[in-house]
C-alpha positions as CSV (number, residue, x, y, z in Angstrom):
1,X,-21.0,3.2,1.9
2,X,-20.3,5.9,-0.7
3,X,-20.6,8.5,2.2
4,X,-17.9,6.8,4.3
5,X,-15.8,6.9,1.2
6,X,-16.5,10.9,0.6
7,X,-15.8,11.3,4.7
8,X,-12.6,9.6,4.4
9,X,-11.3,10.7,0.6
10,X,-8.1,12.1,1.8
11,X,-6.8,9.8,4.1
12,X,-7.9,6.9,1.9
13,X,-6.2,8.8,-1.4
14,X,-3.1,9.9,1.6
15,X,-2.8,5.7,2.8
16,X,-2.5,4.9,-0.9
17,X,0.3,6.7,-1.7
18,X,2.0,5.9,1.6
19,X,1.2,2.3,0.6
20,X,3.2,2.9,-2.9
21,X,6.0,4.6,-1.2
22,X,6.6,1.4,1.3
23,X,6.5,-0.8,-2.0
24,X,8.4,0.8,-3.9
25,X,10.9,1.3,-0.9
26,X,10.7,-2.7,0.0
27,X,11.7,-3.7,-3.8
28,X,14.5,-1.3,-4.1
29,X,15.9,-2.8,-0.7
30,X,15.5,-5.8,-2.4
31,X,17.2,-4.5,-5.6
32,X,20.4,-3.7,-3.5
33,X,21.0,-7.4,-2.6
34,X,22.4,-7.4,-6.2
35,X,23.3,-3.7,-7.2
36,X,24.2,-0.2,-5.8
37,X,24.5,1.1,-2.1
38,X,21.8,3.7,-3.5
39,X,18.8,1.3,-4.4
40,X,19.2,0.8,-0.2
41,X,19.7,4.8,0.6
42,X,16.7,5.6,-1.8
43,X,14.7,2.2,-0.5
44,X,14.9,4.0,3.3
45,X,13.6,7.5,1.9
46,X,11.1,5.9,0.0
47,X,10.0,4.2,3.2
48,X,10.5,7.1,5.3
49,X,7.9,9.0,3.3
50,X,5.3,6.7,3.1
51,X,5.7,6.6,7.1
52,X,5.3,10.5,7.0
53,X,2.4,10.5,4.5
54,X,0.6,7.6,6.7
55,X,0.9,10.1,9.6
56,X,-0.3,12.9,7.8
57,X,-3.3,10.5,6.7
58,X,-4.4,9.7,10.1
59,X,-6.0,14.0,10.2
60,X,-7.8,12.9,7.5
61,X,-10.3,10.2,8.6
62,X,-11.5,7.4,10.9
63,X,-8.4,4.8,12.1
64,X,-10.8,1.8,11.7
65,X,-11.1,2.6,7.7
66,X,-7.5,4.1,7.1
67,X,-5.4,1.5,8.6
68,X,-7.1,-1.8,6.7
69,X,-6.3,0.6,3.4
70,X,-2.9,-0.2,4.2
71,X,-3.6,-4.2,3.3
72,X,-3.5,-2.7,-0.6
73,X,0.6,-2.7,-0.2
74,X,-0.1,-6.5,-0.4
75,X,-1.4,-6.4,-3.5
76,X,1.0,-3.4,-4.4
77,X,3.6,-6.0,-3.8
78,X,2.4,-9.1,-5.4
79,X,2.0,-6.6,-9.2
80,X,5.3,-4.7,-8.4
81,X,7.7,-8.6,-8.0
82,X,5.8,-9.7,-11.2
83,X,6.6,-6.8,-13.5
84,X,10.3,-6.0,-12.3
85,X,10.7,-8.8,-10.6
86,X,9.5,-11.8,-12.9
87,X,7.6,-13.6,-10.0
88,X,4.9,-15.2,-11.1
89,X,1.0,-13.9,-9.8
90,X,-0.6,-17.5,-9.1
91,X,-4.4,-18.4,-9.0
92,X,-4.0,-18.4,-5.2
93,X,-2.3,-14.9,-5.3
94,X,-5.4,-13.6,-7.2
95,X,-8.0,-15.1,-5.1
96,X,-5.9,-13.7,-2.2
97,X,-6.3,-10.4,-4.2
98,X,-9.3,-10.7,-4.8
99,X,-10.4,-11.3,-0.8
100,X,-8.3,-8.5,0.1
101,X,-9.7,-5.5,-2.2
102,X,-13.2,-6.6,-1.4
103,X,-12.3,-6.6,2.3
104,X,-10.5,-3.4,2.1
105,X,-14.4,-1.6,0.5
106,X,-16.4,-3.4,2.5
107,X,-14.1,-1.8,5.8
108,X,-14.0,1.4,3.6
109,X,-17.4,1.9,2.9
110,X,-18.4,0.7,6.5
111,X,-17.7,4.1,8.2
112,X,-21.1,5.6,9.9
């Protein structure tokens, strides 16, 4: 397992960050429903760059253990509407949290 995670490092560390840049692109498209024309420009660059870091990640390991990574923008989500958001994070929402990280090492750790 921990050999699968030192294979893939990079493109785990690369699907992350694209993951945070689709978030954080997501909630400022959802921002401009009540605000500026620029919570929409900077929500498509935001998204736009965590399509072009997922790319990159793709050199940088197996497809079977970097695209399950993605399933963390999920959970991404869920913390990101409860802090600037004020939506609540549910029991269900945790044990749905809970099933995806575990899911998401398991697949990670799975690589041969």
């Amino acid at each position: 397992m921990i050999e699968s995670f030192k294979k893939n490092k990079t493109g785990i560390l690369l699907m992350f960050t694209s993951s945070i840049c689709v978030c954080l692109g997501q909630l400022l498209w959802k921002l401009f429903t009540k605000g500026s024309l620029l919570y929409l420009l900077f929500g498509f660059c935001l998204y736009g760059l965590g399509a072009i870091v997922m790319i990159i990640a793709y050199k940088f390991g197996s497809l079977s253990v970097l695209q399950p990574m993605l399933s963390m923008s999920y959970i991404i989500t869920i913390f990101l509407a409860a802090v600037v958001l004020g939506e609540q994070i549910t029991p269900i929402k945790l044990i749905g949290i809970l099933i995806i990280t575990v899911s998401v090492i398991l697949i990670g750790g799975g690589d041969d």
